[in-house]
DRENDO-1510 file (C-alpha; in Angstrom, 1 decimal, always signed):
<recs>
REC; n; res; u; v; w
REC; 1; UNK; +19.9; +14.4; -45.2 .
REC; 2; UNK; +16.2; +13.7; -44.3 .
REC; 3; UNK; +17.1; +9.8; -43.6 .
REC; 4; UNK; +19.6; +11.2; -41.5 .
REC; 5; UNK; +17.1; +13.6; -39.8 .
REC; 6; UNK; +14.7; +10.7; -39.1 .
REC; 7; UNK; +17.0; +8.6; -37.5 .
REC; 8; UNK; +17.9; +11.1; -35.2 .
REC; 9; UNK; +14.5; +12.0; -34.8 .
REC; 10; UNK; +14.3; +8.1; -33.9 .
REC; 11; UNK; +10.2; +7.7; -34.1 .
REC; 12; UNK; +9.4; +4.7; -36.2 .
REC; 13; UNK; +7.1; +6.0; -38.9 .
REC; 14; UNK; +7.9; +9.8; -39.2 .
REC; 15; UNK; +10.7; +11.4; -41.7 .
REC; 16; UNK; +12.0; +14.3; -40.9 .
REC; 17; UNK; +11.5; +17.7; -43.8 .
REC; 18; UNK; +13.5; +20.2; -42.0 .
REC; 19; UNK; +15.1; +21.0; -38.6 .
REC; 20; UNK; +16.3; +24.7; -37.3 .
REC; 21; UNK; +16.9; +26.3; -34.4 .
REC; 22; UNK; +13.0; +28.1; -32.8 .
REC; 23; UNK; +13.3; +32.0; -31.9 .
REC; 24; UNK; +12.9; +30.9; -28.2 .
REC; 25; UNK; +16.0; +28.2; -28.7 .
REC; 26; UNK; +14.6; +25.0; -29.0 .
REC; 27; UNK; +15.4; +22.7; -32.2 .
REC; 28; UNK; +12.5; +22.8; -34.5 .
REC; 29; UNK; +11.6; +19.7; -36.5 .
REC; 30; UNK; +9.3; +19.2; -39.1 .
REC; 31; UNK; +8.1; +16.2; -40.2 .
REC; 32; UNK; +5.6; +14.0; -42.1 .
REC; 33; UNK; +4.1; +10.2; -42.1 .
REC; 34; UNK; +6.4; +7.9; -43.5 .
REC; 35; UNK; +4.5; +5.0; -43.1 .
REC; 36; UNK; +1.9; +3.0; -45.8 .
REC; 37; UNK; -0.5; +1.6; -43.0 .
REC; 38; UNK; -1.0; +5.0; -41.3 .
REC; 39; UNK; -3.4; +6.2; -44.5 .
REC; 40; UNK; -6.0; +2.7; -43.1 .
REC; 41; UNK; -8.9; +3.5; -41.4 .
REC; 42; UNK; -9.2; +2.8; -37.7 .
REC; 43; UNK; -12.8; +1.4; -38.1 .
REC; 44; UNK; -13.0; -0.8; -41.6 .
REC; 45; UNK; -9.2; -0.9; -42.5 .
REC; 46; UNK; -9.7; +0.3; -46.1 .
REC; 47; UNK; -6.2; +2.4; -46.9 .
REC; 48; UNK; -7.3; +5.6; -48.9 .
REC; 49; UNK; -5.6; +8.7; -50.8 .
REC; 50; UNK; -8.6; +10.8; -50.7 .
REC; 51; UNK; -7.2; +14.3; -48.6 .
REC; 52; UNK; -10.2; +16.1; -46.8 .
REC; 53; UNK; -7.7; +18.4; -44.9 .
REC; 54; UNK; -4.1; +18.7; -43.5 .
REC; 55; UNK; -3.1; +19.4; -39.6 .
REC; 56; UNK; -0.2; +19.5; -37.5 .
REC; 57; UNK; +0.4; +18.3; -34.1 .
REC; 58; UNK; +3.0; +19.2; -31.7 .
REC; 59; UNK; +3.7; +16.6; -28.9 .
REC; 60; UNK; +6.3; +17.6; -26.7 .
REC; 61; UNK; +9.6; +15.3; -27.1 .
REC; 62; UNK; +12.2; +14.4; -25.3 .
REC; 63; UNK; +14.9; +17.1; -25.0 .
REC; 64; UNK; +18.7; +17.0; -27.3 .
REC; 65; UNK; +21.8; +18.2; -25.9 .
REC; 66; UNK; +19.8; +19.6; -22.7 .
REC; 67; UNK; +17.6; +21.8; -25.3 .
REC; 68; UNK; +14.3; +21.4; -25.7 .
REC; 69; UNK; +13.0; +20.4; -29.1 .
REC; 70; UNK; +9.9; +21.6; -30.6 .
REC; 71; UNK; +8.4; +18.6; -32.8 .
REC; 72; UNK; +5.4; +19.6; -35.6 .
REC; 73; UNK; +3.9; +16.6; -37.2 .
REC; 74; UNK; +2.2; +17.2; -40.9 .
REC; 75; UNK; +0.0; +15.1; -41.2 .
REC; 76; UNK; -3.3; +14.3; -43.5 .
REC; 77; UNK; -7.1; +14.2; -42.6 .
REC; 78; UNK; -8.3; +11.3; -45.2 .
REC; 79; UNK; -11.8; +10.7; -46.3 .
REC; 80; UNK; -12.8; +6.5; -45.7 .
REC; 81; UNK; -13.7; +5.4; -49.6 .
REC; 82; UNK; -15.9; +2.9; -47.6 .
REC; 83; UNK; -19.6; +3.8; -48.2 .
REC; 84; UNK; -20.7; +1.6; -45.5 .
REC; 85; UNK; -18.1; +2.6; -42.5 .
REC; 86; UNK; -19.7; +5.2; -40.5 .
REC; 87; UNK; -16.3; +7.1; -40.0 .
REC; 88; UNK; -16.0; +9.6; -42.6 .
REC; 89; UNK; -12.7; +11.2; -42.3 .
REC; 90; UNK; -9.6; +10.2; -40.1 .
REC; 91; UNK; -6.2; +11.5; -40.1 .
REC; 92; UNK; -2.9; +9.6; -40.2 .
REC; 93; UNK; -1.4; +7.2; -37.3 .
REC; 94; UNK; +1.4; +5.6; -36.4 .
REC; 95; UNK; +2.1; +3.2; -33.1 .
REC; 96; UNK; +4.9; +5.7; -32.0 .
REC; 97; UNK; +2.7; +8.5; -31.8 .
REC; 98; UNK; -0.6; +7.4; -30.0 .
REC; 99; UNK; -3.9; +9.1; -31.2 .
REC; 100; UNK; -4.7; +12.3; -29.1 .
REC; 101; UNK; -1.0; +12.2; -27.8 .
REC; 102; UNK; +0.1; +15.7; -26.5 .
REC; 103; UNK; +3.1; +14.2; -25.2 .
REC; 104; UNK; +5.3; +11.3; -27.0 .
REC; 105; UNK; +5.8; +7.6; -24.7 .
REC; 106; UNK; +9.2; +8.0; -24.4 .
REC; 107; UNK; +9.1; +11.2; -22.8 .
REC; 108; UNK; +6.4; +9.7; -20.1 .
REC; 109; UNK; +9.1; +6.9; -19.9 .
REC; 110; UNK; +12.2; +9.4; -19.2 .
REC; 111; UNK; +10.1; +11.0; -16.7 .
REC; 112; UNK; +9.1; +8.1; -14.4 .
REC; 113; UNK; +12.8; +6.5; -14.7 .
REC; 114; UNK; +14.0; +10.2; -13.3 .
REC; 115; UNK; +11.7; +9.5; -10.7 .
REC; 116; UNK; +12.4; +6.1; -9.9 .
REC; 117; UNK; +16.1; +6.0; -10.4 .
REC; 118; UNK; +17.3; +9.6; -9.2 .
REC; 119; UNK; +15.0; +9.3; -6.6 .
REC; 120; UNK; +13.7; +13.2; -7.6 .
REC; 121; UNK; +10.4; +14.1; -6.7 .
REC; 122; UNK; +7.3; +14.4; -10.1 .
REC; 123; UNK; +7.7; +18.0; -9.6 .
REC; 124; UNK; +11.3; +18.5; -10.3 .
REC; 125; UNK; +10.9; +15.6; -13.3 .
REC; 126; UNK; +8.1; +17.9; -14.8 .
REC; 127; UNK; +10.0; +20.7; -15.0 .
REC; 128; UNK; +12.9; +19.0; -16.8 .
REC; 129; UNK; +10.9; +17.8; -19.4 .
REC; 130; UNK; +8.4; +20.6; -19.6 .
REC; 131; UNK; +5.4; +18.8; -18.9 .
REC; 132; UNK; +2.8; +19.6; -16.1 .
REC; 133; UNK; +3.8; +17.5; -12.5 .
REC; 134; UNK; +0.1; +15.5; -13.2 .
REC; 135; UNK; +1.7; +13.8; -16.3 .
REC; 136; UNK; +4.8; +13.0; -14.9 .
REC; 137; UNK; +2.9; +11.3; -11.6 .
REC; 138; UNK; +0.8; +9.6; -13.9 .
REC; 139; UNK; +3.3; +8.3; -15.6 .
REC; 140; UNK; +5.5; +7.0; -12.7 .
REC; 141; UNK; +2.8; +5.2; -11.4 .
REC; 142; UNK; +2.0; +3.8; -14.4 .
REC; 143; UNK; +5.5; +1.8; -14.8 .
REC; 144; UNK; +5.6; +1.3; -10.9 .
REC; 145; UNK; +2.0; -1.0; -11.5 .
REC; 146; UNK; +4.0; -3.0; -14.0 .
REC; 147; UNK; +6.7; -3.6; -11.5 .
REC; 148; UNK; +4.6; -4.3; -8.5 .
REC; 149; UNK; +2.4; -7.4; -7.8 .
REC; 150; UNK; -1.2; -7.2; -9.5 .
REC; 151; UNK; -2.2; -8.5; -5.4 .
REC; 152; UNK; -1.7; -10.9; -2.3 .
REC; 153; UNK; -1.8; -14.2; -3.3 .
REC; 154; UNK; -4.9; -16.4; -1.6 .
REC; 155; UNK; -4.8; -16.4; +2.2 .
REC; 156; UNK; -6.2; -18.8; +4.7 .
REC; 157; UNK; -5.2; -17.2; +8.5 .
REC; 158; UNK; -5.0; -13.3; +8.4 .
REC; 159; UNK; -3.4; -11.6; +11.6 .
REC; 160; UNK; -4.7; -8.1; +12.2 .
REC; 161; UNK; -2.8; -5.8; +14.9 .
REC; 162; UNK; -2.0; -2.3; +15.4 .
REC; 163; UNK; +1.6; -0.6; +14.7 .
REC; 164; UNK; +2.7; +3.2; +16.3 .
REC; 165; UNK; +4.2; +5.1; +13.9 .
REC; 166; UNK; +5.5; +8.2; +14.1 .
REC; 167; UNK; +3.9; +11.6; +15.3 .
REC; 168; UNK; +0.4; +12.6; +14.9 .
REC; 169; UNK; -0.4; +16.1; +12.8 .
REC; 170; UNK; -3.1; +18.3; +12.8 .
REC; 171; UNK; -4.2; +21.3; +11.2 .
REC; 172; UNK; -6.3; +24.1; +12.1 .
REC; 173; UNK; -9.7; +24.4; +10.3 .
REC; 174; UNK; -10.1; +28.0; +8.9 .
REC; 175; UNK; -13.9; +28.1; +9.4 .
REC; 176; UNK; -14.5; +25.7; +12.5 .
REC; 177; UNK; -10.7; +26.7; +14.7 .
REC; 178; UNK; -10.8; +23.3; +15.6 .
REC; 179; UNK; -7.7; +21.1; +14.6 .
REC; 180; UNK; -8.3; +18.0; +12.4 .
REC; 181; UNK; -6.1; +15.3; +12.0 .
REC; 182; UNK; -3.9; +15.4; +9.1 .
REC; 183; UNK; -1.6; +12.2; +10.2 .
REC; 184; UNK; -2.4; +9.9; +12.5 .
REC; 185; UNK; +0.6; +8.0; +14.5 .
REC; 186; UNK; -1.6; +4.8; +14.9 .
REC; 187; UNK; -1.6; +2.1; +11.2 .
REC; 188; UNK; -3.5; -0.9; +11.1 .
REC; 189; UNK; -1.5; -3.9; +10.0 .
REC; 190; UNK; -2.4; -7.3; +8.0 .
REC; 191; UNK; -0.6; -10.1; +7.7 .
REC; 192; UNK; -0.5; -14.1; +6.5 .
REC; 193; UNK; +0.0; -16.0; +9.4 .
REC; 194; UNK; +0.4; -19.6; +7.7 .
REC; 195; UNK; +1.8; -18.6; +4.2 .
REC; 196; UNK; +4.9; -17.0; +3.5 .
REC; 197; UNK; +3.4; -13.7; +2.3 .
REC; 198; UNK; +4.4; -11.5; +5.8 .
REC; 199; UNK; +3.0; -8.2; +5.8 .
REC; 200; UNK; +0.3; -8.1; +3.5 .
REC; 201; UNK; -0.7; -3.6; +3.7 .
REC; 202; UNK; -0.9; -1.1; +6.2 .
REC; 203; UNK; -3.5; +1.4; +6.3 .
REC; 204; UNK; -3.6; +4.7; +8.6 .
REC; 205; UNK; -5.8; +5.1; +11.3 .
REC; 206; UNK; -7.2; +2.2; +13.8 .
REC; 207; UNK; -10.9; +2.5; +13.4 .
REC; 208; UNK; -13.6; -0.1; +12.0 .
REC; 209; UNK; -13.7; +1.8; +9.1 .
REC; 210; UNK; -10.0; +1.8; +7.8 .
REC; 211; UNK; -9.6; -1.8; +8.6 .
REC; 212; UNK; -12.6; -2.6; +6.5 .
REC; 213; UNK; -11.7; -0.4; +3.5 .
REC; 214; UNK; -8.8; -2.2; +3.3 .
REC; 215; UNK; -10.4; -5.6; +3.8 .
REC; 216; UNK; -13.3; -4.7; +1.3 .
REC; 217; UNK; -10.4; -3.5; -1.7 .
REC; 218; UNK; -9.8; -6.8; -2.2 .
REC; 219; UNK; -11.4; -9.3; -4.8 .
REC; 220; UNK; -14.6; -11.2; -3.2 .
REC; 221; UNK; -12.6; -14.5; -4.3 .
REC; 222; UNK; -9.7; -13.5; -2.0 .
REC; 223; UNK; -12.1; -12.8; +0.7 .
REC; 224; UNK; -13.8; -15.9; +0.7 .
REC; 225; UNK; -10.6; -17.9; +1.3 .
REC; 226; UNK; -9.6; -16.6; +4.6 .
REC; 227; UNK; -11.2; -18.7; +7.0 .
REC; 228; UNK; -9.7; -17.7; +10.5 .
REC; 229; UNK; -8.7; -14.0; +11.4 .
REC; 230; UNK; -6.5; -13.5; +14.6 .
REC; 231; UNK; -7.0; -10.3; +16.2 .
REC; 232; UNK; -6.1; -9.2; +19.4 .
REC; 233; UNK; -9.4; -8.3; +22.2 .
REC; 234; UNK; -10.3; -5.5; +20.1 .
REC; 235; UNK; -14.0; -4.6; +19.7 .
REC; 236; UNK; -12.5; -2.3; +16.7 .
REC; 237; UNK; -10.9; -5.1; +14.3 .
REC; 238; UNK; -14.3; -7.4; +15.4 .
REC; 239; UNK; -16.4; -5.2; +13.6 .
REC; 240; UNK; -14.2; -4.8; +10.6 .
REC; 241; UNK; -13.9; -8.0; +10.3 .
REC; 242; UNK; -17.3; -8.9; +10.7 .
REC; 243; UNK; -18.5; -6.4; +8.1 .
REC; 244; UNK; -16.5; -7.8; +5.1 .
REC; 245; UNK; -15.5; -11.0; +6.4 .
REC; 246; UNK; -18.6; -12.5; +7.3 .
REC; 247; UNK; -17.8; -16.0; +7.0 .
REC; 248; UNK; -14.4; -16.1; +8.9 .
REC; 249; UNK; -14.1; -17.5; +12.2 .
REC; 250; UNK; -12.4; -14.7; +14.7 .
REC; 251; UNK; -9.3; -16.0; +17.3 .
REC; 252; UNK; -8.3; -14.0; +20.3 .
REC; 253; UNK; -4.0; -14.3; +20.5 .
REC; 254; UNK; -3.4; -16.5; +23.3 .
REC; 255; UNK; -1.1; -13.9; +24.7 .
REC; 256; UNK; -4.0; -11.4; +25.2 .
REC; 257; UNK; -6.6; -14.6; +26.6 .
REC; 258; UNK; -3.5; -15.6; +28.9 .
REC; 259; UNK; -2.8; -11.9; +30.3 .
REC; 260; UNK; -6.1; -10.5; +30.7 .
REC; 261; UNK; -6.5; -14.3; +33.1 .
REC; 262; UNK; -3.9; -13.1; +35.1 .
REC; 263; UNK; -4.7; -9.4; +35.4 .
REC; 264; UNK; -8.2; -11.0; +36.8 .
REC; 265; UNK; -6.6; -13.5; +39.2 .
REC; 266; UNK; -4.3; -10.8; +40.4 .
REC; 267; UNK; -7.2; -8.7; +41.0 .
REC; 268; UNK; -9.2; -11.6; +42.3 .
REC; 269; UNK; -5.9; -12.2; +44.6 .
REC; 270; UNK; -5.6; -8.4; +45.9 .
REC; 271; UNK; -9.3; -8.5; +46.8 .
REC; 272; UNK; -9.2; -11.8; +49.0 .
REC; 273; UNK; -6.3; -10.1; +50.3 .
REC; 274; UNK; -7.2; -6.9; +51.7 .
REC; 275; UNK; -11.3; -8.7; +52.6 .
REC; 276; UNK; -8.9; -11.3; +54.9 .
REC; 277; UNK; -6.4; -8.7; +56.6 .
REC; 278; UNK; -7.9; -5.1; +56.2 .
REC; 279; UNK; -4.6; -4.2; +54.2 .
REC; 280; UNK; -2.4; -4.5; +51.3 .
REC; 281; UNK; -0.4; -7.9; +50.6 .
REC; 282; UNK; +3.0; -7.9; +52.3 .
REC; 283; UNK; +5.7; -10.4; +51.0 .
REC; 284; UNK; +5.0; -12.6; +54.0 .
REC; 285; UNK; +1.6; -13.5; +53.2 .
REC; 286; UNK; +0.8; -17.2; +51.9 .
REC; 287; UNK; -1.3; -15.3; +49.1 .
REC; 288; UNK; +2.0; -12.7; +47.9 .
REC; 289; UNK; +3.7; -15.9; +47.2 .
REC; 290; UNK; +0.8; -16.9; +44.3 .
REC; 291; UNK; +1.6; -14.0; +42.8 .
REC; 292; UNK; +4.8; -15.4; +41.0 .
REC; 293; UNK; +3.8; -18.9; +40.3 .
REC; 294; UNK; +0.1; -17.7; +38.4 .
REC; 295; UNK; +1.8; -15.6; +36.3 .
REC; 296; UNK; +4.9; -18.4; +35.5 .
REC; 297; UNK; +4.9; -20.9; +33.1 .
REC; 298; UNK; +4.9; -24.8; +34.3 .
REC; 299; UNK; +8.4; -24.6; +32.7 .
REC; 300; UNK; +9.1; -21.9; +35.4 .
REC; 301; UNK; +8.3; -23.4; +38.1 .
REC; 302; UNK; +10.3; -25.9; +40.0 .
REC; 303; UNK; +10.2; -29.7; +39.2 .
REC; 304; UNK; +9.6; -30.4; +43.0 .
REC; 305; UNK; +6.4; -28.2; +43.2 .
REC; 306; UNK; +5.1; -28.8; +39.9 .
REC; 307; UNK; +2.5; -31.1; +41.3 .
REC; 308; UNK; +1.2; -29.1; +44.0 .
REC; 309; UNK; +0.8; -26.2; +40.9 .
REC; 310; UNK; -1.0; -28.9; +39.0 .
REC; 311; UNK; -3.4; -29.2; +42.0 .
REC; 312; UNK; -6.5; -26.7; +42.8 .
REC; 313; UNK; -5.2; -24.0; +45.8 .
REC; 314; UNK; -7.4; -21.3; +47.5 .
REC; 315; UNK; -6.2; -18.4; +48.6 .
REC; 316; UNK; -5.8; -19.0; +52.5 .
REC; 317; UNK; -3.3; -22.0; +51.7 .
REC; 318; UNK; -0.5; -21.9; +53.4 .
REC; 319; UNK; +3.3; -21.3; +51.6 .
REC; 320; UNK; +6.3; -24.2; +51.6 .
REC; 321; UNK; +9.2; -22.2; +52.4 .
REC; 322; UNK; +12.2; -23.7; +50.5 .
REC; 323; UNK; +15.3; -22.1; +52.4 .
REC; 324; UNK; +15.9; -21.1; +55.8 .
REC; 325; UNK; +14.2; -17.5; +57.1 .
REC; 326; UNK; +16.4; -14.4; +55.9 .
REC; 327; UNK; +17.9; -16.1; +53.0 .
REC; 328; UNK; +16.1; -16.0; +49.1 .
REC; 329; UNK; +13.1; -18.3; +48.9 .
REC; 330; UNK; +11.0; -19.1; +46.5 .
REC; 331; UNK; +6.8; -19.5; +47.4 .
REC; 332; UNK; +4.7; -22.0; +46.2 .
REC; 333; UNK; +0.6; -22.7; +46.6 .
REC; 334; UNK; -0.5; -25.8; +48.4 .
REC; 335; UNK; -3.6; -27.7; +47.9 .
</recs>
C-alpha cells in the first residue's frame, strides 16, 4: 500500500505513510524520507543517525483529479557527528524537494507550460495552482530564458532607425494634474546590417537615453566589435552612440545625405528663381525644368542628354525642348 502511495505520489525519495481526504477537500498525504543519502550533511558529507528534532514541511503540489492536495513532509533535524564541521544540525534532503522549497519544481513547471502553451495570462495560472501570480511569473520566465538565446551574436555594422508603433498613452498625475506618458508610439530599432542576425531589439522611446541603455546592456566584448554604426541625420542616435560606442565610426544612410542635397538645391533653385523674375517658377522657365533631372537618377535620365547632365549647368541655362510646343516634353540643363 505505501509503495503504491509513493508512486502515485511520484517524488523520487519520499514514501508515502498515509493519505485522506482534508476537512477543506483536498487529499492529504503524509510522508517521510525514503532515501539513505538525505541523512549526509550538506557541508562535510558525514551521514549521521543522531535526531536533534523532527519538522514537517508542506510545499504546495501539483493538484489530482482537479483537487488540490495537501503534501506534509516528516522529516528529521540530525546533529553532524563531525567535531570539526561547523554545521551542527541539518535536516533531511532530497533533489526533488529543494531546501527552503515552499512550492515543489514540478508545480513551477505546470505553471509556466499553462502559460506558454494555453497562452493564459500568470494570473489565471496562479490561481489554478494556488500559488501567488509572482511565482508563477517567475517561473515562466525562468523556462522562457532556457528557450531564448543567451544574446546577439558578435556584430560588425549595426543600423539604428526609428519605428511608429501604435498609439501613445498617458495618464494623469494625482499630485501634479499633468499627464505623463505611460506608452510612447515611437521604438528605437537595432539591427545587423552585414550578418544575418536582422533585428537585433527594440526599445521604447527615441531619446539618447533609451538607445544607450540598450547599447550599454550588452557585454563590453560585443561592444567593442561593432566598428561602423549607420544612423540616419539624427543628433539623438549620435549621442547614444557616442556615449557607449566610443570607438565606432558613425555613417549617415545615403538616402538621408542624397535627399537633404536635393531639398538644398531645390531651395537654392527657388531662390535664384524668384531673385531673377520677382515671382514663383512657372513650368516655362529654363530653371522649372532642373527640377526633375536633380532629383532623377542618371538611370532616369535620357541616354541622349546624359552628357549634358554630366556637365556643370547654372541656373540661367537655357532648356532643349525635345517635342514640338503643346505636346509632352521633357527639360533638360545645358552647360
Amino acid at each position: 500500500m505505501h509503495d503504491t502511495g509513493s508512486a502515485l505520489l511520484g517524488v523520487p525519495g519520499l514514501r508515502v505513510t498515509d493519505a485522506g481526504p482534508a476537512p477543506s477537500g483536498a487529499v492529504e498525504i503524509w510522508a517521510v524520507t525514503d532515501r539513505e543519502e538525505a541523512s549526509a550533511c550538506p557541508d562535510c558529507g558525514t551521514v549521521s543517525e543522531r535526531i536533534h528534532d523532527t519538522v514537517v514541511t508542506c510545499p504546495k503540489d501539483v493538484r489530482r483529479a482537479g483537487d488540490q492536495v495537501g503534501l506534509n513532509w516528516v522529516k528529521r533535524r540530525l546533529k553532524c557527528d563531525n567535531d570539526d564541521c561547523g554545521r551542527k544540525t541539518f535536516t533531511e534532503r532530497v533533489p526533488a524537494v529543494p531546501p527552503g522549497c515552499r512550492v515543489l519544481p514540478r508545480l513551477k513547471d505546470q505553471c509556466a507550460g499553462e502559460i506558454a502553451g494555453r497562452g493564459i495570462t500568470p494570473a489565471e495560472a496562479a490561481r489554478h495552482a494556488g500559488v501567488s501570480r509572482p511565482v508563477a511569473q517567475a517561473a515562466f520566465a525562468a523556462n522562457a530564458d532556457e528557450i531564448l538565446q543567451p544574446g546577439p551574436e558578435p556584430v560588425v555594422h549595426l543600423g539604428i532607425d526609428e519605428h511608429r508603433r501604435g498609439r501613445p498613452r498617458w495618464r494623469k498625475d494625482g499630485e501634479t494634474g499633468k499627464y505623463v506618458t505611460v506608452a510612447d508610439r515611437w521604438h528605437v530599432n537595432f539591427c545587423d546590417l552585414s550578418g544575418r542576425q536582422g533585428m537585433l531589439g527594440q526599445v521604447e522611446g527615441r531619446t539618447a537615453d533609451d538607445a544607450a541603455y540598450w547599447l550599454l546592456s550588452g557585454l563590453p566584448a560585443w561592444r567593442d566589435r561593432i566598428e561602423v554604426v549607420a544612423i540616419d541625420m539624427c543628433t539623438v542616435f549620435a549621442s547614444a552612440v557616442r556615449r557607449a560606442l566610443p570607438q565606432a565610426q558613425i555613417a549617415v544612410d545615403l538616402f538621408r545625405v542624397v535627399q537633404l542635397a536635393v531639398k538644398a538645391l531645390g531651395d537654392v533653385r527657388r531662390r535664384a528663381t524668384r531673385e531673377k523674375y520677382g515671382r514663383r517658377g512657372k513650368k516655362d522657365d529654363p530653371e522649372y525644368g532642373l527640377r526633375a533631372c536633380s532629383a532623377a537618377t542618371w538611370r532616369a535620365c535620357p541616354r541622349r542628354s546624359s552628357a549634358r547632365s554630366s556637365r556643370p549647368w547654372t541656373p540661367t541655362g537655357t532648356a532643349s525642348r525635345s517635342s514640338s510646343p503643346g505636346s509632352r516634353r521633357r527639360n533638360c540643363a545645358t552647360p
